[in-house]
DSSP file (Angstrom, degrees, kcal/mol; ACC not computed):
  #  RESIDUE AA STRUCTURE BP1 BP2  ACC     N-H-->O    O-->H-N    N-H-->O    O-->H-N    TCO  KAPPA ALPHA  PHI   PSI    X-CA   Y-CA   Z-CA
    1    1 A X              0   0    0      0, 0.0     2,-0.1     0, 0.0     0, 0.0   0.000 360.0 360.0 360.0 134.8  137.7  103.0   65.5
    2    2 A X     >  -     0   0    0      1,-0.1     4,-1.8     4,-0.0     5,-0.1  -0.343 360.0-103.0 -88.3 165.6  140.5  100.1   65.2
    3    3 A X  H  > S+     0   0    0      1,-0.2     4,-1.6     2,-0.2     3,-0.2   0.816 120.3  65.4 -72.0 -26.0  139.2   96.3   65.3
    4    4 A X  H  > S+     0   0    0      2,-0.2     4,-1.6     1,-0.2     5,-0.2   0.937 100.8  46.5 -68.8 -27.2  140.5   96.1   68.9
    5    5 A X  H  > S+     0   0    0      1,-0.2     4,-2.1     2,-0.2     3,-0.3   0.864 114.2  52.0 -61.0 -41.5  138.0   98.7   70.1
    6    6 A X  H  X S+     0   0    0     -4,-1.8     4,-2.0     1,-0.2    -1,-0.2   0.950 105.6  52.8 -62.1 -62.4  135.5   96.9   68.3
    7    7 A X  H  < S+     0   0    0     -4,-1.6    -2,-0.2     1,-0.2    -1,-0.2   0.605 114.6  34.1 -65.4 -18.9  136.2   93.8   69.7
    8    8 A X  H >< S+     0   0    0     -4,-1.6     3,-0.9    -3,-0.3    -1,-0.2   0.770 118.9  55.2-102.1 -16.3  136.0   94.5   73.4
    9    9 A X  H 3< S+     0   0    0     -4,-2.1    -2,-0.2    -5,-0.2    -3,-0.2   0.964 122.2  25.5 -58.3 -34.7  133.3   97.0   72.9
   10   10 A X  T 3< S+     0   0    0     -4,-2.0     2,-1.9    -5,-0.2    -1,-0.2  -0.203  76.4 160.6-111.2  32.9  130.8   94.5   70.9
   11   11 A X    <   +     0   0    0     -3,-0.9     2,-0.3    -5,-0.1    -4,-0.1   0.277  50.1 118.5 -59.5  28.3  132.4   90.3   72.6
   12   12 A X        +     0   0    0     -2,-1.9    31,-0.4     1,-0.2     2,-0.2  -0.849  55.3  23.6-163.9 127.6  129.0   89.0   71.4
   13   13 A X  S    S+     0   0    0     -2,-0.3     2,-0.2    31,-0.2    -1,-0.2   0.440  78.8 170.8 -77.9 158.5  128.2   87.0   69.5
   14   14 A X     >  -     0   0    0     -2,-0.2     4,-4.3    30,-0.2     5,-0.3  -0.980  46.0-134.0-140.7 154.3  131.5   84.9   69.5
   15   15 A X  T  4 S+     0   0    0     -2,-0.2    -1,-0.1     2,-0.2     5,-0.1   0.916 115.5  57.5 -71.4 -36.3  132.0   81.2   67.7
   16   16 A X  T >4 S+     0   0    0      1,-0.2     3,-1.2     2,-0.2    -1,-0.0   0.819 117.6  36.5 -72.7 -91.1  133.9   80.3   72.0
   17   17 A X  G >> S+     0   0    0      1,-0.4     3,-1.7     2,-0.3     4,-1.3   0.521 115.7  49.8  48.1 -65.1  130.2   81.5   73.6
   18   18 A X  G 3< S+     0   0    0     -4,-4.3    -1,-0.4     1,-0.3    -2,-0.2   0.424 113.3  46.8-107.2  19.5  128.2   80.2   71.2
   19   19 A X  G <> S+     0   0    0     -3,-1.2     4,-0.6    -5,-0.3    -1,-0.3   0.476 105.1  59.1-107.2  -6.2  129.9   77.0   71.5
   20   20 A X  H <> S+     0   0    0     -3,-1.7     4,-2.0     2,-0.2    -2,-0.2   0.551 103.8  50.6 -94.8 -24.5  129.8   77.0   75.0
   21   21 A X  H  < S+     0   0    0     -4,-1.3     4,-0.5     2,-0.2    -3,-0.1   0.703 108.4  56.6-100.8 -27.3  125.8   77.2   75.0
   22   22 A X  H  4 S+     0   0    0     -5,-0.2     4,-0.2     2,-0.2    -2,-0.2   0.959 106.3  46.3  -5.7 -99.3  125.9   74.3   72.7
   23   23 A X  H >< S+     0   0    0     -4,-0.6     3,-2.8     1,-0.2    -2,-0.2   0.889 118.8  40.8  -5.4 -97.4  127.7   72.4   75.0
   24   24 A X  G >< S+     0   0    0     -4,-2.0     3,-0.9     1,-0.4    -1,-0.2   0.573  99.6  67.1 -68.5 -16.6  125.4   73.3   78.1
   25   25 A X  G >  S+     0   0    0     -4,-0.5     3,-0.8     1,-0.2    -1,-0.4   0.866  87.3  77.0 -79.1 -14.0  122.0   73.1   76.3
   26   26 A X  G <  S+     0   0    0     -3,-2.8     2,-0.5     1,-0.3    -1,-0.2   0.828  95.2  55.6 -59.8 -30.8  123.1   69.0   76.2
   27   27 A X  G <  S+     0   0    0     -3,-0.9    -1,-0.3    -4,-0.1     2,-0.3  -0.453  77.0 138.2 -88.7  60.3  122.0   69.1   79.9
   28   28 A X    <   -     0   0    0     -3,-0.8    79,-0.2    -2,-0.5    78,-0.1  -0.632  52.1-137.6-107.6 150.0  118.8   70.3   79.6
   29   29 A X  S    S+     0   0    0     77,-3.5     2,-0.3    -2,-0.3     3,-0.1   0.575  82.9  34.5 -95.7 -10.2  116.0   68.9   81.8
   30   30 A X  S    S+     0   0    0     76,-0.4    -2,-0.2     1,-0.2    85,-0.1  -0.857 110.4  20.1-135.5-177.5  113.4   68.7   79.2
   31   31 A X    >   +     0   0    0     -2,-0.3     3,-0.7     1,-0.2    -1,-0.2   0.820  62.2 156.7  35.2  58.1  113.1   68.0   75.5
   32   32 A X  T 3   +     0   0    0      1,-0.2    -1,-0.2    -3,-0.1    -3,-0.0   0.709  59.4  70.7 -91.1 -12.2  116.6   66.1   75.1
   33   33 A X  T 3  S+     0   0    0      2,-0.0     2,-0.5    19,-0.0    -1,-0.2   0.488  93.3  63.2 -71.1 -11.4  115.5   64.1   71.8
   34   34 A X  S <  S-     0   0    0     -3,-0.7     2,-0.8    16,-0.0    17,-0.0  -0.798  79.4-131.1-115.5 148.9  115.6   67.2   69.6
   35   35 A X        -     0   0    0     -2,-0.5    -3,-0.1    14,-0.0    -4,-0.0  -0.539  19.1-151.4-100.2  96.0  118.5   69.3   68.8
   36   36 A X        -     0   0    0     -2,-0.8     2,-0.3    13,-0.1    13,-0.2  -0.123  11.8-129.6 -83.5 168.0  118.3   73.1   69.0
   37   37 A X  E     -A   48   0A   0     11,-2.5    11,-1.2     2,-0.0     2,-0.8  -0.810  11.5-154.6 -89.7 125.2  120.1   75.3   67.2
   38   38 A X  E     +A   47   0A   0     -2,-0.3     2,-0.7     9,-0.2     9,-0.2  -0.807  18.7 179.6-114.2 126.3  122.1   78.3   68.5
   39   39 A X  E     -A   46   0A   0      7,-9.9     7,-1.9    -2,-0.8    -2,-0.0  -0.822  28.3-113.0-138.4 150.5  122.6   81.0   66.4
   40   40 A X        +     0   0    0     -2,-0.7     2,-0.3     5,-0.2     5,-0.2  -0.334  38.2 170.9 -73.6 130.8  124.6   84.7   66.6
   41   41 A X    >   -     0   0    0     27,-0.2     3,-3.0     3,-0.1     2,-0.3  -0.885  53.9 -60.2-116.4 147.0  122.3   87.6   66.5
   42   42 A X  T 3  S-     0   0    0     -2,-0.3   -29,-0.2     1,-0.2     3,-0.1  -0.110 121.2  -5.0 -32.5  94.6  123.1   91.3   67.1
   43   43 A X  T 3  S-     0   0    0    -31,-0.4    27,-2.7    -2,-0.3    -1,-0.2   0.540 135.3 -12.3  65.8  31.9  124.6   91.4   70.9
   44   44 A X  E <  S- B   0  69A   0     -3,-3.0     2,-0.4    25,-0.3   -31,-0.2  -0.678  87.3 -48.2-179.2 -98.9  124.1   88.1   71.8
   45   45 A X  E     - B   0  68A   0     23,-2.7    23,-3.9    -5,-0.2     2,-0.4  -0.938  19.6-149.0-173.9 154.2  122.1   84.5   70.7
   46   46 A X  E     -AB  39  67A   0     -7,-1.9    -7,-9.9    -2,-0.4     2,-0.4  -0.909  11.9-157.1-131.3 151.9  118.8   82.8   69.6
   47   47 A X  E     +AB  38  66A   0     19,-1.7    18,-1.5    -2,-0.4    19,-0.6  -0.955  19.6 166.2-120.7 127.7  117.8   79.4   70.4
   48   48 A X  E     +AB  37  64A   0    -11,-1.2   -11,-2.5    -2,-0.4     2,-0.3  -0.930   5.6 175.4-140.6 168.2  115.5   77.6   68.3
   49   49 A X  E     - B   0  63A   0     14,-2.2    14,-2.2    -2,-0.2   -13,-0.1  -0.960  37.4 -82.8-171.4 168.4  114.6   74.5   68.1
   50   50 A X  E     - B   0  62A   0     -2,-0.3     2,-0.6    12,-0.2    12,-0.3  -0.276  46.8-127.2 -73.2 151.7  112.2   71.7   66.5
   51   51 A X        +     0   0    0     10,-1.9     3,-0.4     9,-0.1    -1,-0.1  -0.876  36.6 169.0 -86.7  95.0  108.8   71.6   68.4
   52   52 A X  S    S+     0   0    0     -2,-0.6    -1,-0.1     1,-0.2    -2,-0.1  -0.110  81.0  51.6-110.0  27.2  108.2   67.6   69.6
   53   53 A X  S    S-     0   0    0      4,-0.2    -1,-0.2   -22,-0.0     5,-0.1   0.702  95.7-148.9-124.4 -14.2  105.5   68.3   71.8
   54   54 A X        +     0   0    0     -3,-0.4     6,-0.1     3,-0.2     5,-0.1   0.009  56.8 129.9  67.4 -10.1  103.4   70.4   69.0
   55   55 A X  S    S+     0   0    0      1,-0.2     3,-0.2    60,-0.1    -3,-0.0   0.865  80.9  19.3 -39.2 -34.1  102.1   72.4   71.5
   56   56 A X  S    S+     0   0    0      1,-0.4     2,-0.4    28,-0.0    -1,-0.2   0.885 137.3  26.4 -98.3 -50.6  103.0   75.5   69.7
   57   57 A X  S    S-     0   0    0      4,-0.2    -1,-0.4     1,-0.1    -4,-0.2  -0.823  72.1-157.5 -99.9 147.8  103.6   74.5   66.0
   58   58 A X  S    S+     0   0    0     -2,-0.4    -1,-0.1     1,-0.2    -3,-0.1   0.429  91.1  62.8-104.1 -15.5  101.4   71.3   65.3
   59   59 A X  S    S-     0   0    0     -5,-0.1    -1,-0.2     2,-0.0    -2,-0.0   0.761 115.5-117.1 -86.2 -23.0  103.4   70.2   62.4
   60   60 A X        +     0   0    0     -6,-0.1    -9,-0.1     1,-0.1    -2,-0.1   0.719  61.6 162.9  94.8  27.9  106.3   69.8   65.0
   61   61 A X        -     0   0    0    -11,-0.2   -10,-1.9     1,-0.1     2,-0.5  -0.066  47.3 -71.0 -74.3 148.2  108.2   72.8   62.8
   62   62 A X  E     -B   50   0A   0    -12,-0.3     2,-0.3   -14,-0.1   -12,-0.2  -0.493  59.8-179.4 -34.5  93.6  111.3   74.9   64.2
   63   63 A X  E     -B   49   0A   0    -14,-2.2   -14,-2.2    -2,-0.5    -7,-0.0  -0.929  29.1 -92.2-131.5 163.6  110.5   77.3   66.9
   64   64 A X  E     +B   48   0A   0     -2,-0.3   -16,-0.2   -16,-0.2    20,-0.1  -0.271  34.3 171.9 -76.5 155.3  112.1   80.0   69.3
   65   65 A X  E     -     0   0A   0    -18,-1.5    17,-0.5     1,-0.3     2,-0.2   0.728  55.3 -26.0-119.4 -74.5  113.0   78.9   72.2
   66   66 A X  E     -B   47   0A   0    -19,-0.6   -19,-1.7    15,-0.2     2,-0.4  -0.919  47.7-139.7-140.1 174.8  115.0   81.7   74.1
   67   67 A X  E     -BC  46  80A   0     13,-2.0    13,-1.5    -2,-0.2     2,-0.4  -0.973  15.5-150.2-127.9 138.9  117.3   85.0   73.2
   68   68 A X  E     -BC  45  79A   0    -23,-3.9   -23,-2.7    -2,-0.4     2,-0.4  -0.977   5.6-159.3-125.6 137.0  120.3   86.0   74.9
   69   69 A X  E     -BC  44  78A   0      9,-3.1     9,-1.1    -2,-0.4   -25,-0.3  -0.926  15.6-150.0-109.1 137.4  121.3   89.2   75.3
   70   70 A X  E     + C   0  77A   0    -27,-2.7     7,-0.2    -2,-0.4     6,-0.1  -0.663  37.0 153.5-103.4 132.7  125.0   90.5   76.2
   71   71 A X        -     0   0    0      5,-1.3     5,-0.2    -2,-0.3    -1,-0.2   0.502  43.9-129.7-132.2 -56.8  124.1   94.1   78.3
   72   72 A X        +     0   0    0      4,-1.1     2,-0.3     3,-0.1     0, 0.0  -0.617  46.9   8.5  64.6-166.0  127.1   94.4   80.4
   73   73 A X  S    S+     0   0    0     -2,-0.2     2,-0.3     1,-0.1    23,-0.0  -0.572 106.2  32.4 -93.6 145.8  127.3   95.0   84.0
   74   74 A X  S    S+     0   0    0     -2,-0.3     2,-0.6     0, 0.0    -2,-0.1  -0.478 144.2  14.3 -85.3 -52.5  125.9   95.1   86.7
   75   75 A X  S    S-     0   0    0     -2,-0.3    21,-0.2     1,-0.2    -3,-0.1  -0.604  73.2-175.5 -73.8 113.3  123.8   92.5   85.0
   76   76 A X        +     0   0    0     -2,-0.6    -5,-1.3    19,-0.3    -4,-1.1   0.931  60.1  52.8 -73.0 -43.9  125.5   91.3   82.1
   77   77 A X  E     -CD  70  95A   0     18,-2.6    18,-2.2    -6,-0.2     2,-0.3  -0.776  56.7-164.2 -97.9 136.0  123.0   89.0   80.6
   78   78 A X  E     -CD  69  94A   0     -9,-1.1    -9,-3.1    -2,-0.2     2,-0.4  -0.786  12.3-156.4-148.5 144.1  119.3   89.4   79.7
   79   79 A X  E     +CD  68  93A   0     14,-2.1    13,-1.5    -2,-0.3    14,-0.6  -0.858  12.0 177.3-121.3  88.8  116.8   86.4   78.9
   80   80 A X  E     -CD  67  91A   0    -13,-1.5   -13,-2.0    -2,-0.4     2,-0.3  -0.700  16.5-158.9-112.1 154.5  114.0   86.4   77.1
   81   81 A X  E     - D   0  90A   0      9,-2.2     9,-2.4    -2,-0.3   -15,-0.2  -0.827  33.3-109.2-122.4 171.1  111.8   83.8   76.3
   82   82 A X  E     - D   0  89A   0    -17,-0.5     2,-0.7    -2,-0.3     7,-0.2  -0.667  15.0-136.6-116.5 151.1  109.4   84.3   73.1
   83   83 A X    >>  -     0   0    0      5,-0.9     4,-2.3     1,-0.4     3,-1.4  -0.759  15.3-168.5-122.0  72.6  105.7   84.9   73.5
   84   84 A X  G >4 S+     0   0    0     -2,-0.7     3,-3.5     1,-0.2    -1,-0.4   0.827  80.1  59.7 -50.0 -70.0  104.5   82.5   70.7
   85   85 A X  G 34 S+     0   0    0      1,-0.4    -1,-0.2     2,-0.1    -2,-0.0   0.562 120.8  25.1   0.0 -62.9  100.6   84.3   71.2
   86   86 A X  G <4 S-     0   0    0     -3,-1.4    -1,-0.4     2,-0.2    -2,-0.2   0.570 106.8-125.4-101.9  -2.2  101.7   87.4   70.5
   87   87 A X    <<  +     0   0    0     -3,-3.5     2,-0.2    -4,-2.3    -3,-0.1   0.968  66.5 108.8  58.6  68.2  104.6   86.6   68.5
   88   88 A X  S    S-     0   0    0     -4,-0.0    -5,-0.9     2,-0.0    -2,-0.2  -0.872  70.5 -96.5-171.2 125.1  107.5   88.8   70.6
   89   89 A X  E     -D   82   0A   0     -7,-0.2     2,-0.4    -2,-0.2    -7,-0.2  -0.092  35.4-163.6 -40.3 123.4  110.4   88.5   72.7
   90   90 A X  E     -D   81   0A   0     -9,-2.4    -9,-2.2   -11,-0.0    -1,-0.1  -0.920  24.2-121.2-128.8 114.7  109.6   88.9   76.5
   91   91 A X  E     -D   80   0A   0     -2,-0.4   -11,-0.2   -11,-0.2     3,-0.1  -0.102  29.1-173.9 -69.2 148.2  112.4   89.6   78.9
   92   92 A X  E     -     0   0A   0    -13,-1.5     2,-0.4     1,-0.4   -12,-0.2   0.858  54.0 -39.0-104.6 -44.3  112.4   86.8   81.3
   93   93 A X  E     -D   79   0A   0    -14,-0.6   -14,-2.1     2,-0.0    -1,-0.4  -0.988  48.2-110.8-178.0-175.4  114.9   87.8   83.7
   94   94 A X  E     -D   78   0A   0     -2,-0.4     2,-0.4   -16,-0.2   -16,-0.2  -0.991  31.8-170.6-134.2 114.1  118.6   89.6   84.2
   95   95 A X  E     -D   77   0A   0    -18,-2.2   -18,-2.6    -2,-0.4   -19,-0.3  -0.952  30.6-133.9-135.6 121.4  121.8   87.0   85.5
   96   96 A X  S    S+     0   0    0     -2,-0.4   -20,-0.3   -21,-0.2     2,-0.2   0.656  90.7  15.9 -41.1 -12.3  125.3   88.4   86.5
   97   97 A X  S  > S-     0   0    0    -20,-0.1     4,-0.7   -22,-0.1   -20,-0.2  -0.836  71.5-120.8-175.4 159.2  127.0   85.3   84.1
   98   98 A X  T  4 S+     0   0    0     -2,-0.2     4,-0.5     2,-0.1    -2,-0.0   0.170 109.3  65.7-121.8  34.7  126.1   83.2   81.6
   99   99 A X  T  > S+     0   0    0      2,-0.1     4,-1.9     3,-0.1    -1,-0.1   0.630 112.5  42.4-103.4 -25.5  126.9   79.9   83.4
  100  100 A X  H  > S+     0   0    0      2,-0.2     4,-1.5     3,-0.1    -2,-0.1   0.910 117.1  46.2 -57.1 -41.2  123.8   81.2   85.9
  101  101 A X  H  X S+     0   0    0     -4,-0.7     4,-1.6     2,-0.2     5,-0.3   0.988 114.3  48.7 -73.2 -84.6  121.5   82.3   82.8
  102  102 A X  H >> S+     0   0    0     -4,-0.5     4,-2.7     2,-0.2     3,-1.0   0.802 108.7  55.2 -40.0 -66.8  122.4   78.9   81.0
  103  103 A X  H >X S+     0   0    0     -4,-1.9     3,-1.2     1,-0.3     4,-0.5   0.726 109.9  47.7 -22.9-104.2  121.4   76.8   84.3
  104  104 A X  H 3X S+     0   0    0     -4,-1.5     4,-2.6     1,-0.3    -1,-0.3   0.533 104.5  52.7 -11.1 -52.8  118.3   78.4   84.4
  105  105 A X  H << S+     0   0    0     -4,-1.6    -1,-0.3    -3,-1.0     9,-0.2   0.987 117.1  47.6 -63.2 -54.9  117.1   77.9   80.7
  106  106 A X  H << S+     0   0    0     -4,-2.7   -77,-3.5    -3,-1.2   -76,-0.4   0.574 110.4  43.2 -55.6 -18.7  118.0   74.2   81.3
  107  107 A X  H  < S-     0   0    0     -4,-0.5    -1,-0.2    -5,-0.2    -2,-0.2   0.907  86.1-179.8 -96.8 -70.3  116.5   73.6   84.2
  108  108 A X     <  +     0   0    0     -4,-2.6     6,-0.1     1,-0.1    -3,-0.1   0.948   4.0 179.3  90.0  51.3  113.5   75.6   82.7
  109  109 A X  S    S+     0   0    0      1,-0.2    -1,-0.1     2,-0.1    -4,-0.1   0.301  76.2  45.4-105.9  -8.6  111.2   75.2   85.9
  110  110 A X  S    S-     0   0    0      0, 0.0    -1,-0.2     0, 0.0    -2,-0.1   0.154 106.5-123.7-104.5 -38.4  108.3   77.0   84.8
  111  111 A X        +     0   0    0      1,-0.1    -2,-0.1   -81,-0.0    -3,-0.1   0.855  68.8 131.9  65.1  77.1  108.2   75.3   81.2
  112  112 A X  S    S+     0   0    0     -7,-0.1     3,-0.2    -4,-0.0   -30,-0.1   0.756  73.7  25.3-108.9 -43.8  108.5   78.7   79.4
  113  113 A X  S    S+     0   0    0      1,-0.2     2,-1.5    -8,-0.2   -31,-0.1   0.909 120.6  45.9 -77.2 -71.1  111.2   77.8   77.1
  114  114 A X              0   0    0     -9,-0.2    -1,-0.2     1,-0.2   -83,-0.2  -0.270 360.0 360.0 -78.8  66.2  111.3   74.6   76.5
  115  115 A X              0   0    0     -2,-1.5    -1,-0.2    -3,-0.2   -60,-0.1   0.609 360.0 360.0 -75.8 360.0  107.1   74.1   75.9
């Protein structure tokens, strides 16, 4: 298989993407004093980020935040938020786009993600 087949089969992670989520997490509705991290995993991105409320880690330590996953269509994008208890990724929901998906983690209305 040549690197263009590779490259439209596998378009995530990409440096444009995971600079774009960057970007959007600055308008995020909660927890705007720390700065998460976004970083490429196998078909898509993880969000972590320091914990300033300690509710999960008590030292205030680095913790997951969300996963995105690149599926393709009809839904391309899969959201999971991490289930500190049990210590495991829990799909949260399925968005046509990732300017909808990103909205949603920011907005955060449930306080699943950002805890």
């Amino acid at each position: 298989m040549g690197e263009a087949a590779k490259c439209s089969t596998y378009p995530h992670p990409n440096d444009v993407d995971r600079k774009r989520i960057e970007r959007a997490l600055a308008d995020r509705a909660r927890y705007r004093y720390v700065s998460p991290a976004v970083l490429a995993t196998e078909g898509g991105y993880w969000i972590q980020s320091p914990c300033c409320s300690r509710n999960i880690d008590k030292s205030g330590g680095v913790i997951d935040i969300a996963r995105l996953e690149y599926v393709g269509a009809p839904f391309a994008w899969r959201l999971y938020r991490k289930d500190h208890a049990r210590q495991e990724w829990r799909l949260y929901c399925e968005f046509s786009n990732l300017s909808l998906l990103l909205q949603q983690l920011n907005q955060d209305p449930e306080r699943i993600f950002w805890q």
